[in-house]
C-alpha positions as CSV (number, residue, x, y, z in Angstrom):
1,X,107.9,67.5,161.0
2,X,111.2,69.1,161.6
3,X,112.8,67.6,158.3
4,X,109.6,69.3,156.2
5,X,109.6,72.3,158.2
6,X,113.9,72.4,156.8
7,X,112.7,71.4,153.4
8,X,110.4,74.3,153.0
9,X,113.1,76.5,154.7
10,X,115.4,75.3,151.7
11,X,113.0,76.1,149.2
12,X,112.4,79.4,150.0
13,X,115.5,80.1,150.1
14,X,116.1,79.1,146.9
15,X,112.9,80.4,145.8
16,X,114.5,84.2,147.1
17,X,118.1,83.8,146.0
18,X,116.2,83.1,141.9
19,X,114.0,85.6,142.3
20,X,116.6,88.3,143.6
21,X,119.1,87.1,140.6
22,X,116.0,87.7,138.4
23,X,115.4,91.3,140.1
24,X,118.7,92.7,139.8
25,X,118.8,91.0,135.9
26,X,122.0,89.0,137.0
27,X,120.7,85.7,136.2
28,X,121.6,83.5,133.6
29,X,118.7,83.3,131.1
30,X,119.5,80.0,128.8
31,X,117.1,78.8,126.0
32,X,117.1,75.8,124.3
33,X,116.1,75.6,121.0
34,X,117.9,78.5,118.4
35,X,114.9,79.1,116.0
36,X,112.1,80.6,114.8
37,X,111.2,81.5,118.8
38,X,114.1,81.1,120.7
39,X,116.3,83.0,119.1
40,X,113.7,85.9,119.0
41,X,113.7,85.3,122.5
42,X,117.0,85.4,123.5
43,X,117.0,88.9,121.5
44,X,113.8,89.8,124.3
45,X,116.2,89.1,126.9
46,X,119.3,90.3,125.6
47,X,117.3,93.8,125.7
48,X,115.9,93.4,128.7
49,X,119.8,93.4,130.7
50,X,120.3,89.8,131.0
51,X,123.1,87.5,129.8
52,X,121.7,84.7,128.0
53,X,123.2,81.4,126.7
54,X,121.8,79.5,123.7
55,X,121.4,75.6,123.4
56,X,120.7,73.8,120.2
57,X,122.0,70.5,119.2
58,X,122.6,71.8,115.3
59,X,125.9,72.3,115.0
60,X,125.9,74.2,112.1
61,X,123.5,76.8,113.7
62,X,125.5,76.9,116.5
63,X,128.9,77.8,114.1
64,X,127.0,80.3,112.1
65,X,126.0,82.3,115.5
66,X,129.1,82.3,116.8
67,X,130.7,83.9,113.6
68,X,128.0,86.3,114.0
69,X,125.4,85.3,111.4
70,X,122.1,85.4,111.5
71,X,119.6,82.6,109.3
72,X,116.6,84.4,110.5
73,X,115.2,87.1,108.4
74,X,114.3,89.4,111.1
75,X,117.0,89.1,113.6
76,X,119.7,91.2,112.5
77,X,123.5,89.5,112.0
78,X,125.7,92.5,113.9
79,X,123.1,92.4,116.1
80,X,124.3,88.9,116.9
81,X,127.9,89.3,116.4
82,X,127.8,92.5,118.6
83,X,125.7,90.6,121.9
84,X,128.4,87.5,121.7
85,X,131.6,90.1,121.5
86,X,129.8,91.8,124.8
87,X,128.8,88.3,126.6
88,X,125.5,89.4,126.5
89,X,124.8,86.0,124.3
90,X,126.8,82.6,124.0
91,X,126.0,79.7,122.0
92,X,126.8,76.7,122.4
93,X,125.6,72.5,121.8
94,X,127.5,71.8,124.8
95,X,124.2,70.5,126.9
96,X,126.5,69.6,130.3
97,X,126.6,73.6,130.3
98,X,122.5,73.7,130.8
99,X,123.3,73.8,134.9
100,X,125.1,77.1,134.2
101,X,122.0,78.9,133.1
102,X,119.7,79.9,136.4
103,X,116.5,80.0,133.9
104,X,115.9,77.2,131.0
105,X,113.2,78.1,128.7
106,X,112.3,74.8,126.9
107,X,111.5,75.8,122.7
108,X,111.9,73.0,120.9
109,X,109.7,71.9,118.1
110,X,106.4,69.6,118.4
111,X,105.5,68.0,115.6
112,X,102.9,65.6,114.5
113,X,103.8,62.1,114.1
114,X,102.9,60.3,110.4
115,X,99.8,59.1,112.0
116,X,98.8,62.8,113.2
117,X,99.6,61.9,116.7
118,X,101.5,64.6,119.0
119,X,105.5,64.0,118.7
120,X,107.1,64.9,122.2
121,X,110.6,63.3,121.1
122,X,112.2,67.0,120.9
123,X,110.5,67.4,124.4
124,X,111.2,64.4,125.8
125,X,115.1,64.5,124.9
126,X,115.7,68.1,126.1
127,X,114.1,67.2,129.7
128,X,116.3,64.0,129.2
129,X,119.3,66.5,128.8
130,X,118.6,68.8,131.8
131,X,117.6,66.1,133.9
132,X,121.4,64.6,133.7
133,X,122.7,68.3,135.1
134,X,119.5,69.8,136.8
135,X,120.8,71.6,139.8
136,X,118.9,73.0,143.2
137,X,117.4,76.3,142.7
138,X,117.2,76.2,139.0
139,X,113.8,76.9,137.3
140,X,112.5,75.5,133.8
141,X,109.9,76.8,132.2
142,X,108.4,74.7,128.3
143,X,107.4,77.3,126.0
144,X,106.6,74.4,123.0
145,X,103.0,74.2,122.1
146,X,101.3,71.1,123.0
147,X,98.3,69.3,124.9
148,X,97.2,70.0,128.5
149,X,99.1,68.1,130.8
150,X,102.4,67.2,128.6
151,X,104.6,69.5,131.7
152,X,103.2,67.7,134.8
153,X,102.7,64.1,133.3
154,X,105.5,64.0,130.8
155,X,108.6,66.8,131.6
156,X,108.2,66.6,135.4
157,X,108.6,62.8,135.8
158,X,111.7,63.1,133.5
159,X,113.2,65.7,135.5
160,X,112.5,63.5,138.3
161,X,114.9,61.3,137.6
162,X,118.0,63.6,138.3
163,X,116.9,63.0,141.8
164,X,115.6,66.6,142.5
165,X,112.1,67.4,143.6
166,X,109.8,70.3,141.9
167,X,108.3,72.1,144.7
168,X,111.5,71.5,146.6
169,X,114.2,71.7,145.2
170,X,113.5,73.0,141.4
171,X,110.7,75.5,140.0
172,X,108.3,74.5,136.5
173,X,106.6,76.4,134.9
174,X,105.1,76.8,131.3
175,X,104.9,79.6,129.3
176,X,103.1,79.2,125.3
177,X,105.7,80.8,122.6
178,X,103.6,83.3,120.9
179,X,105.3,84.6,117.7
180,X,104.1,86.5,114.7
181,X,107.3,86.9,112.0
182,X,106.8,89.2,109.6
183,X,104.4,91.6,112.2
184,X,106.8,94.7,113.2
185,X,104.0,95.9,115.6
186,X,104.1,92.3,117.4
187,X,107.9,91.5,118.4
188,X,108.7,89.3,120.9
189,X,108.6,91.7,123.7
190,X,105.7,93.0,122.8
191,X,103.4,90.5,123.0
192,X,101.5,89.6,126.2
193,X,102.6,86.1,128.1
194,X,100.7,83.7,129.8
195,X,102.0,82.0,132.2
196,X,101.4,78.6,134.3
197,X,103.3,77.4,137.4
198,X,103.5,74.0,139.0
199,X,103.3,75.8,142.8
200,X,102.8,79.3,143.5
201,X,106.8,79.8,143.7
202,X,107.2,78.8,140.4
203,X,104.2,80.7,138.8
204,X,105.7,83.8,140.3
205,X,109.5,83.2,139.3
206,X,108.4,82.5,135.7
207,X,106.3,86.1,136.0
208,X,109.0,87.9,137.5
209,X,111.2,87.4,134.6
210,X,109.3,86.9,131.8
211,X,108.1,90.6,133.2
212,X,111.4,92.4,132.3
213,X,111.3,90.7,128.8
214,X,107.6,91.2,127.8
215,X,105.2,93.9,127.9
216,X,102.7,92.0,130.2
217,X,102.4,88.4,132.2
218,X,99.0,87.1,132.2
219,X,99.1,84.3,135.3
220,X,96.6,81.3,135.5
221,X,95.7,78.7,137.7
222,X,97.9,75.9,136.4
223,X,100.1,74.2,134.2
224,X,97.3,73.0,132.2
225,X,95.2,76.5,131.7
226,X,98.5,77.7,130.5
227,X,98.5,75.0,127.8
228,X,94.7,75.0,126.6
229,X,95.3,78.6,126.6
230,X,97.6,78.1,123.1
231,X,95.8,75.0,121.9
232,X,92.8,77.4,121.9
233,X,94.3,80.4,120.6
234,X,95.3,78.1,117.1
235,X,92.2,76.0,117.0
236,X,90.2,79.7,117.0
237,X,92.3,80.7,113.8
238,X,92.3,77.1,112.2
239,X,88.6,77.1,112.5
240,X,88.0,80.6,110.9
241,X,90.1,80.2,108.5
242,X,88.3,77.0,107.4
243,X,85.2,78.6,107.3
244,X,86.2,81.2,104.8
245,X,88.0,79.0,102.7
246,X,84.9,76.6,102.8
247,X,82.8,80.1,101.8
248,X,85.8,80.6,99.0
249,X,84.7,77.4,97.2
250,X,80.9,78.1,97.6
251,X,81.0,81.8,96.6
252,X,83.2,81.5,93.5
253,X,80.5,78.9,92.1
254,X,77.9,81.6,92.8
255,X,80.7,84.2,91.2
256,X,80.4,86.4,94.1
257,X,84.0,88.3,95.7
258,X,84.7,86.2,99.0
259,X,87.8,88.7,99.5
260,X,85.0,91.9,98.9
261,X,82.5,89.8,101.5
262,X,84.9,89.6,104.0
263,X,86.1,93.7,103.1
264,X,81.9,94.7,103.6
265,X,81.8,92.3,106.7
266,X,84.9,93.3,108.8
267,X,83.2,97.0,108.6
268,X,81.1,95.6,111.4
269,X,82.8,97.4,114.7
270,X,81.2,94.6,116.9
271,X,81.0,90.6,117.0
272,X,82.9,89.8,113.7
273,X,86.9,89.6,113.0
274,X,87.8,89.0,109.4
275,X,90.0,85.9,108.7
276,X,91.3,85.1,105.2
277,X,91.5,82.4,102.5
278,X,94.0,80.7,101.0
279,X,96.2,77.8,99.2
280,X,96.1,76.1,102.8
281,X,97.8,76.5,105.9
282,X,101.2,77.0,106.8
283,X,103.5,77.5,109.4
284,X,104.4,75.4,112.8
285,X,101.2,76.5,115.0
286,X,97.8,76.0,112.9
287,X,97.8,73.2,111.0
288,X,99.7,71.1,113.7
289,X,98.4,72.6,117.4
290,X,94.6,71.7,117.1
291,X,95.9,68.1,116.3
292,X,97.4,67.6,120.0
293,X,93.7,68.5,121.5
294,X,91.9,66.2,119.3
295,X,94.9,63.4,120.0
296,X,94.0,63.8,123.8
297,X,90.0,64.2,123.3
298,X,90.7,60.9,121.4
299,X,92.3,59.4,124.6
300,X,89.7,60.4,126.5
301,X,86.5,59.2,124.1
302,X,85.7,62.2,123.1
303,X,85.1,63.8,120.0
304,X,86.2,67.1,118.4
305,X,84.1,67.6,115.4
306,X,85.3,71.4,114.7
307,X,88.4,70.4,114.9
308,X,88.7,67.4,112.5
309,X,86.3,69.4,110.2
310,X,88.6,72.6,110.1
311,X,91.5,70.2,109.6
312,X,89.6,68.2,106.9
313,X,88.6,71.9,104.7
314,X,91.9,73.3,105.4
315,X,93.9,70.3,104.0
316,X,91.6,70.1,101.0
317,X,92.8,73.8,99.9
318,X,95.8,72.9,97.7
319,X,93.8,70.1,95.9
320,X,91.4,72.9,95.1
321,X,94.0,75.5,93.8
322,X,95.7,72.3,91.3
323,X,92.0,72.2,89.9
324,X,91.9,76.0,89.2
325,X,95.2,75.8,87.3
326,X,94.1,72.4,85.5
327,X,90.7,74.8,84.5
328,X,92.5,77.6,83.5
329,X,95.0,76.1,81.8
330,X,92.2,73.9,79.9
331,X,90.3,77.1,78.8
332,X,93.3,78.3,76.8
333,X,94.1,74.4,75.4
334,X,97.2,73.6,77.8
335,X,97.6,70.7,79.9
336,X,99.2,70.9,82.7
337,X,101.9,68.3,81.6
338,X,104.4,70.1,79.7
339,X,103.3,73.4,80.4
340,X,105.9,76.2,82.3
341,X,104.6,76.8,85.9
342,X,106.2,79.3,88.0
343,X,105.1,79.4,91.9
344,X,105.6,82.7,93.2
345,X,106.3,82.7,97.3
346,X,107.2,79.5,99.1
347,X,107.3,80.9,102.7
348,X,104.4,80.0,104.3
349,X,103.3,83.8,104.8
350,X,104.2,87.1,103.4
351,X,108.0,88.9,104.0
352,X,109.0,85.9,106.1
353,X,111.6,83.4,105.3
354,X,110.1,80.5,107.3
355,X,108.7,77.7,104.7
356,X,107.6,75.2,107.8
357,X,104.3,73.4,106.5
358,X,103.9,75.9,103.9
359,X,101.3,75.1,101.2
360,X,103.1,75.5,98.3
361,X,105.5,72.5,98.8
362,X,102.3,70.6,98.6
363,X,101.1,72.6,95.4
364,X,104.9,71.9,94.2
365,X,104.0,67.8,94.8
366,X,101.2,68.0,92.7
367,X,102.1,70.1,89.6
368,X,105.2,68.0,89.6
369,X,103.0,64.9,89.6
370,X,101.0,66.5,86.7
371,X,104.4,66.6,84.8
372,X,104.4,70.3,85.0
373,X,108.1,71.9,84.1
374,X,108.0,73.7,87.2
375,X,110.0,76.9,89.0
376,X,109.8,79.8,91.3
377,X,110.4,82.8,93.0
378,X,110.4,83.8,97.0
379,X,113.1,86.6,97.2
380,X,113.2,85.6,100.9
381,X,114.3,82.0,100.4
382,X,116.7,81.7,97.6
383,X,117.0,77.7,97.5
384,X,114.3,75.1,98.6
385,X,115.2,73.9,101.8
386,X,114.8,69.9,102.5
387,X,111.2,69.0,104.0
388,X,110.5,66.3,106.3
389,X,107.4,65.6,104.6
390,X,107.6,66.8,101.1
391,X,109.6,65.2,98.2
392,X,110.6,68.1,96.5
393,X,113.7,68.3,94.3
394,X,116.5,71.1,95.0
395,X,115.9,74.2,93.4
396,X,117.1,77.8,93.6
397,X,114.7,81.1,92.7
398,X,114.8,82.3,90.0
399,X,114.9,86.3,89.2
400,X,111.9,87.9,88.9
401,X,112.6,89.1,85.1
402,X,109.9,90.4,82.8
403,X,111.7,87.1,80.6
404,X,111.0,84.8,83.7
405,X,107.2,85.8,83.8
406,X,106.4,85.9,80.2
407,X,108.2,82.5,79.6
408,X,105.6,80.7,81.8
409,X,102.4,79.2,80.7
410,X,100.8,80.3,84.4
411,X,101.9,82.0,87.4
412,X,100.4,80.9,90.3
413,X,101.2,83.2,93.8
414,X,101.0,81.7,96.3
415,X,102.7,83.8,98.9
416,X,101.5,87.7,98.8
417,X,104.9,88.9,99.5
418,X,105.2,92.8,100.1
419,X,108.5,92.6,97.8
420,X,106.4,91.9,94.6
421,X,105.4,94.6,92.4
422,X,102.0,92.8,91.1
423,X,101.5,95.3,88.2
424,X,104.6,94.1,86.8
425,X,103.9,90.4,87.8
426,X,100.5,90.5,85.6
427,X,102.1,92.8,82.9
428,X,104.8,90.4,81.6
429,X,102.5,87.3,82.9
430,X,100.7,85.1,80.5
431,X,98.1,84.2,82.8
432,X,97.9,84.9,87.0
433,X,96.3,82.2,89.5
434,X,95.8,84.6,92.9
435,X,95.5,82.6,95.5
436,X,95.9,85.6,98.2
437,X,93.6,89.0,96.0
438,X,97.6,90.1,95.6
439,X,96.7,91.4,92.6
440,X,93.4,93.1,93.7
441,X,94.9,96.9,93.0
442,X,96.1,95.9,89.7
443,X,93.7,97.3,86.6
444,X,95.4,96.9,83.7
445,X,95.4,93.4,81.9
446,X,92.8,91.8,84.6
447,X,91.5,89.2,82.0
448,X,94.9,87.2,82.7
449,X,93.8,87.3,86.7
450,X,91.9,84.1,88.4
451,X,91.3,84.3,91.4
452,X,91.3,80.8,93.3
């Protein structure tokens, strides 16, 4: 009795000494994982007075922040190179230097395996990492999306094995990333955070300084509510997305406006939102997160029909827009083999530069496979990165010339970028595939325009 009695003396201890660091903002704040959300959030926390370290096992990103340059659109290089001359930010790939940091916030990425089963290597190796220099007192929150239960029945155990006990002498937590790039009205900061503890103690450490970084903490019961919470959040978009691409098909054979429909609809003040077609999904939350929850329904014999079906109707997108540009290019006696295609937008939404599962790789794939003499434009990302999944071959963008446009047999947009001036695009543009209603202000030269 005496020795739990000590133990919970020790943890509260702790527990105080954390949460008076976190008060005063002299903790340590270090994140691991340097992109598309943790370095927004080390930017949240460099503004909110704490210093922050940065862990990522890229070297080159690692070299490219410490010489002060930015590879993400939106987070501005002197911004960088100003926080590491004032030791408000230090990067490093140095992981026996993850005991240094008071707070570890776990953003790592979680893909899908081949088979569409959840991939937790990223995970697993980074609670591998801390586990060899977890210290007492230390708190570690996961922030990567994935199914209910991954932090108690997958982290936890691997923390375990430095020998430290959650509860007693550690805090968990987890906390969903919730990132919009592109949205100036939904930064980092500014967007709500829900947040999960393994005890009490560690729910309300994980508040307490998320609460100086964002504009509010949303608590729940558990771990597990905090996970749902995001599987839900991107299985509510995939879903609605679906449907209106689903309606795209349907209405364009009845030759009614889905993009006017949804414009009448969303006057509705009450009980409808309005979601929007497209070339497919894109980006590392929708077309991967619902997959985790229908992974674990599988495990548990269960089905999740919405799911599968949203994923099924969303997948078939791309396929769709290839038969558009095989019709249109038909109805002016083109094939598509031979003929000059030029994509326009390869991020996987507008006035980002983040292509991860973008569509138009996969529309690249398939006009190339058509023998198309393929090229494009995305004045946000000047040379095709290399994709895990997609056999692409290098390329670099080409200017958006009035002799670029007019040399190609079709131009097919695929990203609605705010850059583009789409008068000019259809002007100097043999024929327009509009995959986004880009072009819906444009009223000269409309005959060129189909919409897919």
């Amino acid at each position: 009795m005496a020795q739990i009695f000590s133990s919970e003396i020790a943890q509260f201890e702790q527990f105080e000494a954390l949460a008076d660091s976190i008060k005063k903002q002299t903790a340590t704040v270090g994140i691991i994982g340097l992109g598309y959300v943790g370095l927004p959030l080390i930017q949240s926390f460099v503004r909110a007075g704490f210093r922050t370290m940065g862990f990522d096992v890229d070297p080159e990103k690692v070299t490219r922040l410490k010489a002060g340059q930015s590879y993400i659109k939106h987070i501005d290089s002197a911004w960088i190179a100003e926080c590491i001359a004032e030791n408000r930010f230090e990067p490093t790939a140095d992981m026996q230097r993850l005991s240094e940091a008071d707070a570890l916030l776990i953003c790592v990425p979680t893909p899908l395996s081949e088979s569409r089963d959840p991939d937790l290597t990223y995970v697993e190796n980074t609670a591998r990492m801390i586990s060899k220099v977890l210290r007492p007192g230390q708190l570690v929150v996961l922030e990567s999306t994935t199914y209910p239960s991954t932090t108690r029945d997958v982290v936890l155990p691997i923390l375990a094995e430095s020998g430290l006990e959650v509860e007693k002498d550690f805090f968990l937590a987890y906390s969903p990333e919730r990132e919009d790039p592109g949205n100036p009205d939904f930064s980092a900061s500014r967007i709500p955070k829900v947040v999960g503890g393994y005890d009490e103690l560690s729910m309300r450490l994980a508040c307490d300084l998320y609460g100086h970084a964002v504009v509010q903490t949303v608590p729940v019961s558990s771990l597990e509510v905090a996970e749902a919470c995001k599987i839900l959040e991107n299985i509510y978009r995939s879903v609605n997305i679906a449907l209106v691409n689903e309606l795209k098909i349907l209405l364009s054979k009845l030759d009614i406006d889905i993009w006017e429909v949804i414009d009448a609809a969303k006057t509705k003040p009450f009980g409808f939102q309005a979601f929007y077609p497209g070339p497919g999904l894109g980006g590392h939350c929708i077309p991967i997160d619902p997959f985790y929850l229908s992974w674990l329904a599988r495990k548990n014999e269960l089905a999740t029909r919405f799911i599968e079906l949203a994923g099924e109707v969303n997948a078939s997108m791309p396929s769709y827009v290839i038969q558009q540009v095989i019709e249109v290019l038909n109805d002016h006696g083109k094939p598509v083999r031979g003929s000059r295609i030029g994509l326009l937008g390869v991020a996987y939404k507008k006035d980002v530069d983040d292509p991860r599962e973008s569509p138009s790789f996969n529309l690249m794939e398939q006009l190339l496979e058509r023998g198309a003499r393929l090229s494009y434009n995305d004045p946000h990302i000047p040379v095709l990165p290399e994709m895990r999944h997609h056999d692409v071959p290098r390329m670099a963008s080409e200017p958006l010339t009035a002799q670029w446009l007019s040399s190609q047999d079709l131009v097919l947009i695929a990203t609605d970028h705010s850059a583009y001036d789409y008068d000019f695009i259809v002007r100097h543009s043999q024929l327009v595939i509009d995959t986004r209603n880009a072009t819906k202000n444009v009223l000269e030269h409309r005959e060129r325009i189909r919409k897919a």
